[in-house]
N, C-alpha and C positions, 0 to 999 in steps of 0.2 A: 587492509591498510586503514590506519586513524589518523585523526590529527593527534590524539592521545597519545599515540605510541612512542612520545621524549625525544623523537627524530624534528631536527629543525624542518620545520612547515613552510614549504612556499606555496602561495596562490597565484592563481596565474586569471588575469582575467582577458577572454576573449580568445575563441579559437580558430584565429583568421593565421596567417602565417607567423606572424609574429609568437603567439601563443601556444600554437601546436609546435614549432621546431621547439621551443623552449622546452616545453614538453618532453619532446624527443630528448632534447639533450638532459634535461636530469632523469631520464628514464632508468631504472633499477639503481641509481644512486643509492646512499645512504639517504635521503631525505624523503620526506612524506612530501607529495602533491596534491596537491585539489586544484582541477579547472575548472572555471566557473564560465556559459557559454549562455548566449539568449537563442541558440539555434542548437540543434545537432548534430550539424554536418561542418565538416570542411569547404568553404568554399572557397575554390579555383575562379577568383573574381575575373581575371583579363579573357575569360572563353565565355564569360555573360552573355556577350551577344551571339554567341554560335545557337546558345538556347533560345535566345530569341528569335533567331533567325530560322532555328526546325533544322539546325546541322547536329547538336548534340542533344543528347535528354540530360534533364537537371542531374540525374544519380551520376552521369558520366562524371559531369566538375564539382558535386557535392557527395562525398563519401562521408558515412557518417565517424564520428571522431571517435566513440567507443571502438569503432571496430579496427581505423590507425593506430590508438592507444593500449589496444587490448592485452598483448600481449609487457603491457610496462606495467608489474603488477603493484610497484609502489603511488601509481596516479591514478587517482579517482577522479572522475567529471561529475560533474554538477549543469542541469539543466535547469538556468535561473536568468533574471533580468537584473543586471547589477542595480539597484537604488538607492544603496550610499556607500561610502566607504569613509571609514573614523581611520584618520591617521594618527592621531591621542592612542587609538586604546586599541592599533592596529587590529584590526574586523572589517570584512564585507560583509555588510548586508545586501541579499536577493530574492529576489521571487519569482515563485512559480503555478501559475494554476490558484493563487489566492495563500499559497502556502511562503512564510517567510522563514529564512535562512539566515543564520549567522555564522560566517566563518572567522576565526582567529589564521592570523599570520603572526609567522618572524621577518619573512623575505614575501616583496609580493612586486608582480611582473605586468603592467598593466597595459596589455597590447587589443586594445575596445577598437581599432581602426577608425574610420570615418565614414562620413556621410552624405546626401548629393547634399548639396547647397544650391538655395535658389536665390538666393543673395537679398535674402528676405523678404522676398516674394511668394513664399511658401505656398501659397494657394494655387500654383501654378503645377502643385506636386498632381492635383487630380486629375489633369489634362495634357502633361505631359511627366508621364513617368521616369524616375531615373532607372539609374542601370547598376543599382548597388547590391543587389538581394537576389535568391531563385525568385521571391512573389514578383520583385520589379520586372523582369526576364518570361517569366512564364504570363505576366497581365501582358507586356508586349507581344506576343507571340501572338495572344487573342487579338490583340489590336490591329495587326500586321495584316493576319491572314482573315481577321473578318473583312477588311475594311476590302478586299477583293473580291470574298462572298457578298458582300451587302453592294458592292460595285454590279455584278453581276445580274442583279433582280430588279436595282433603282431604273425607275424609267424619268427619273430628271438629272436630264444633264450637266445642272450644276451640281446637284448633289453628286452623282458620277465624278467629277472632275473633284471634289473636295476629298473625295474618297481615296482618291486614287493619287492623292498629293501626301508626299510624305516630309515633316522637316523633322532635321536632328541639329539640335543647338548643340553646338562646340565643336570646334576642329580640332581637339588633340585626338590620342592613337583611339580611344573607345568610341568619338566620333565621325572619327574617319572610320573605323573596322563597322561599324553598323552603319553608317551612308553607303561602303562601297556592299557590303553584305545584303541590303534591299535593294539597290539595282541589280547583282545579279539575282537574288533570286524574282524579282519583277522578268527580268531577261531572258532567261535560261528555266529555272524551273518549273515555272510556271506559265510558259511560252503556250504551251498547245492545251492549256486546260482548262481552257473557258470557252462558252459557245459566242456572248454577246458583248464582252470588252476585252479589250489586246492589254494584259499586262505589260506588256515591254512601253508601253504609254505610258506609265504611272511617271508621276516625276516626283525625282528624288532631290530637296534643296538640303544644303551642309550650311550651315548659320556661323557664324563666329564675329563677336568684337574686334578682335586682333586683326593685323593687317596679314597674317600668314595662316595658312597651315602647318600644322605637328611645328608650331615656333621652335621648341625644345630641340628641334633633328639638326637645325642649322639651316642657309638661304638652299643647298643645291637640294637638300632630302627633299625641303618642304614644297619647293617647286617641284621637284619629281613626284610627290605625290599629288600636288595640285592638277597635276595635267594627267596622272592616271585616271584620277575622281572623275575628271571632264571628260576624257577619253570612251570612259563607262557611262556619261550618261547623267553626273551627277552634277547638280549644278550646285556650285561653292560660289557663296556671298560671303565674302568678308566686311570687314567695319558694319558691322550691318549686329546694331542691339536690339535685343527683345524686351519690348518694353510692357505687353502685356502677353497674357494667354487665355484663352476661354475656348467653350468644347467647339465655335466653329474658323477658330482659326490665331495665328498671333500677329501679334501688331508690333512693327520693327521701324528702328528711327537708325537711319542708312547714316554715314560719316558724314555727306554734307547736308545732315539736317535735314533731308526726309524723312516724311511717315508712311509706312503702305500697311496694308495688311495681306499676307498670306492667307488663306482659305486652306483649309486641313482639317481631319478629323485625327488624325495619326500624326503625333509627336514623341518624340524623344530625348528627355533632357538629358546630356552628356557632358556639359558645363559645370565646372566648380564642385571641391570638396567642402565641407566642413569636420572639424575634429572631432571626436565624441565630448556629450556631456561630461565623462567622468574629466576630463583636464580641465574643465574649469571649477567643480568639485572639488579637484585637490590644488587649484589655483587658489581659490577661497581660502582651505585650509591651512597654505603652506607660504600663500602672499607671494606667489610667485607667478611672473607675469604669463597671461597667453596672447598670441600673435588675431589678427583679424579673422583665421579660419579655424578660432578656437585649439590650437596646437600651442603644447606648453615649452616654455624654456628650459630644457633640459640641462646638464652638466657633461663634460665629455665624456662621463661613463653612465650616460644614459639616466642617471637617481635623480632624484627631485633636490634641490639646493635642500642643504638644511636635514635630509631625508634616506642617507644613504642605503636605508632597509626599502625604496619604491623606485624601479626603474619602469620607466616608459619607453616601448616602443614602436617601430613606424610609423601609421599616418600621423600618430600624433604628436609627434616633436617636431621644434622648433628648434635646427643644429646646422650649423653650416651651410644653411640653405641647400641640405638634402632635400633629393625629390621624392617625392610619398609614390612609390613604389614598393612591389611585392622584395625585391632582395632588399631594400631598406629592412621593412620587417622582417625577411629570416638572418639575416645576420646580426640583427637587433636581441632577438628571440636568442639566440646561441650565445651570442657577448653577454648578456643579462644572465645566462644559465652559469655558465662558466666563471662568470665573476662570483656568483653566491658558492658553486663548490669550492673556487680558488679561496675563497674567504673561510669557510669552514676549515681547510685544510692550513690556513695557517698566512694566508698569501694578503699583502696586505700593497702590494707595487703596481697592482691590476694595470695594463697598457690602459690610453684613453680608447675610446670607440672609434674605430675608423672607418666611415662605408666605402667599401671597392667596386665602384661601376664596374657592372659588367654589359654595360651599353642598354640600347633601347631601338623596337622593332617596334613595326606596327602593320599589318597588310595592308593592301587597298584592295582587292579582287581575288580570285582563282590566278594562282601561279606570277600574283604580283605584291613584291613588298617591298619595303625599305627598312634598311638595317644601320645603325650605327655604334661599331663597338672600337669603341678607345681613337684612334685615328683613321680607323677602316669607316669609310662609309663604301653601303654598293645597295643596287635594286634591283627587282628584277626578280626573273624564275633564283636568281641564288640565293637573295637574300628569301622569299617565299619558303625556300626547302630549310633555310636558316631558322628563322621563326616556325615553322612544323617541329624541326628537333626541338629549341629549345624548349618550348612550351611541353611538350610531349614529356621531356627528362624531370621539367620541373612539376608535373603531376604526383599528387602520393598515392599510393597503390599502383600493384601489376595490372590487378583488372580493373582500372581505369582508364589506364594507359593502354591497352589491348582494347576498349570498348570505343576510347574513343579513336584509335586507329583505323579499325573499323568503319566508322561511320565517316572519316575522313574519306576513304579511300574510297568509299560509295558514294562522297558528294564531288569530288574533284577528279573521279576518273570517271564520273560520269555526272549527272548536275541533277539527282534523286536528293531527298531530304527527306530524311523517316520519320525526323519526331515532329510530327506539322499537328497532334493533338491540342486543339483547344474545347475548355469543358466550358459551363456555364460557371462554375467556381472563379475561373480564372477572366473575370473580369467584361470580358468581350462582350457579352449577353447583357448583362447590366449596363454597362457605361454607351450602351448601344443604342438604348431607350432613352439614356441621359442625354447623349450626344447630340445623338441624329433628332429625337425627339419621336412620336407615336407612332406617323408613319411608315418607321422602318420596322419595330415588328408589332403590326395590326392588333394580333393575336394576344400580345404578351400585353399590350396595351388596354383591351376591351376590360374595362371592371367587371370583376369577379369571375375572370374567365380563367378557368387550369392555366393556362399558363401563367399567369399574372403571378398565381398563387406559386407555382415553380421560380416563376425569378425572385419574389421576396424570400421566399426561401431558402434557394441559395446566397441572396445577398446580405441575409441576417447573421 
């Protein structure tokens, strides 16, 4: 396949779901595709924290995209960082490995998703990580399970107790699913496997501004999950902002104008999107406004005003006060595909874009969730088996879906977690000497000693 080939060219930039159903839908069309991806995989963002938590391996929710696309022999992929895009002289430019790319379009799709947001606090990215990436997921994971190894050997008790202190800023559904996710596994997994501290001690606090939990569910979800979270073990502060972060803890100013500080080594930020660069790139270019989380003002059929060869979709539009969710972007992805064939073929009356909720789940525990779809609200073991299906259908690939079946049924029919691997690559080791300071590891700290030379090395 070329761009050469006189077949209308669309670019599709980003292969989060927006990009890949697109994808899917002009597959063996008449039209040449190129997707351009800063990554090579597919990721199944909302099972994040399963990887963080050692219930799935990254390969389970990141399948790589040549091998979903492979058989669509009209779409080539491209492994690049998008760094501009000309709507004048319609080209993306990307790069890779030092190597730069220019693509030409006719039709181009640009579903880049979003980002965490630290509400320009950025510095707080190093101390507590978000939950947008496999590295964000996989550096947690180190974080998680050192901070109980390093619990383990400390013989000061405050360092113990800071260790073993976990917060997760924000209570919506990824805040909640990872607060209740490390109580059980402090609870249950990890029960009998230490000689010198009781993991079921660790304390798990849930952070949030807002005056609720999951606000989005409505009053009776969001108390139903309030009280599951407590039930487990979790203790949920609301009105309660972060005002700083550093590696021994954050510092929170409560609703009536208190200040305390938490003591923590292990955070995890779960608060706040931002939209990708590329919307306010083509903001620039096209003078068309974006919203405070960098999300652009779209038109009802998804194109840029002014623009109707560039549509945007999911995280990053600004439409009806849709929620940036994952069906946002596949049906974004499919309306964008379908309106460029419609147009080829002749169709010029395309319907406007319409998103059709199909509700919103979130777990709190093993066999407890809450589910809200269209007027049904319900919890419980039914909504739990609810969210297992639907998450499970909405996976792409059999043997994804079959791997991580699996390892469900190994962690909730019994409370085992197989992928508990942390390397020195993935963060734990280093940020451990940052964190904790020398003497947590002696060794790795002694100047010029093998080890010291192992951790700059893998940190380089």
């Amino acid at each position: 396949m070329s761009a050469n080939s006189g077949k209308h060219h669309v670019v599709i930039i980003g292969s989060g779901f927006g990009g890949l159903f697109a994808a899917k839908e002009l597959g063996n069309e008449d039209v040449d595709v190129t997707l351009i991806s800063r990554t090579s995989h597919h990721l199944f963002q909302p099972l994040l924290y399963q990887v963080a938590t050692g219930i799935l391996s990254e390969g389970d929710i990141a399948p790589t995209t040549r091998d979903i696309l492979g058989r669509q022999r009209n779409v080539r992929v491209i492994l690049g960082d998008v760094q501009h895009i000309d709507v004048e002289a319609r080209t993306v430019s990307s790069t890779s490995l030092n190597q730069h790319t220019v693509t030409p379009y006719d039709s181009l799709i640009v579903a880049a998703g979003a980002g965490q947001s630290y509400f320009g606090n950025n510095h707080f990215a190093r101390f507590a990580p978000g939950m947008k990436s496999i590295d964000d997921a996989l550096e947690l994971r180190g974080r998680i399970f050192g901070s109980f190894e390093l619990a383990e050997t400390s013989t000061d008790p405050e360092q113990r107790r800071r260790l073993l202190t976990f917060v997760v800023v924000g209570a919506g559904p990824t805040g909640v699913e990872m607060a209740g996710q490390i109580a059980e596994l402090a609870q249950r997994t990890l029960a009998h496997e230490f000689r010198h501290i009781d993991p079921g001690e660790a304390r798990v606090i849930l952070l949030d501004g807002a005056p609720k939990v999951l606000p989005t569910f409505g009053d009776r979800l969001s108390d139903k999950a309030r009280r599951s979270l407590e039930k487990q073990g979790v203790e949920v502060q609301l009105e309660a902002m972060v005002t700083d972060v550093d590696q021994y803890g954050i510092q929170v100013k409560d609703g009536d104008g208190g200040r305390r500080t938490i003591e923590t080594m292990t955070k995890v930020w779960a608060a706040g999107v931002a939209g990708s660069p590329l919307g306010a790139m083509l903001a620039e270019q096209t003078d068309v406004e974006v919203d405070r989380a960098g999300r652009l003002h779209v038109e009802d059929d998804l194109t840029v005003p002014g623009h109707p060869e560039i549509f945007v979709v999911g995280d990053m539009i600004n439409l009806k006060g849709y929620p940036g969710v994952a069906q946002l972007a596949i049906q974004g992805g499919r309306y964008a595909a379908k309106s460029i064939l419609g147009r080829l073929e002749g169709t010029t009356d395309q319907a406007p874009f319409r998103y059709r909720d199909k509700g919103s789940m979130a777990t709190i525990s093993k066999y407890s969730a809450v589910a809200s779809i269209g007027r049904i609200n319900f919890t419980g073991f039914l909504a739990w088996l609810a969210w297992l299906a639907v998450h499970l259908m909405a996976m792409v690939g059999f043997k994804n879906r079959i791997s991580t079946l699996l390892n469900w049924i190994i962690t909730f029919v019994g409370d085992n977690r197989n992928e508990r691997v942390s390397t020195f690559q993935q963060v734990f080791a280093r940020t451990a000497m940052q964190d904790l300071g020398p003497s947590a590891y002696p060794n790795l700290a002694d100047p010029g000693s093998d080890g010291e030379d192992e951790l700059e090395r893998n940190a380089s």
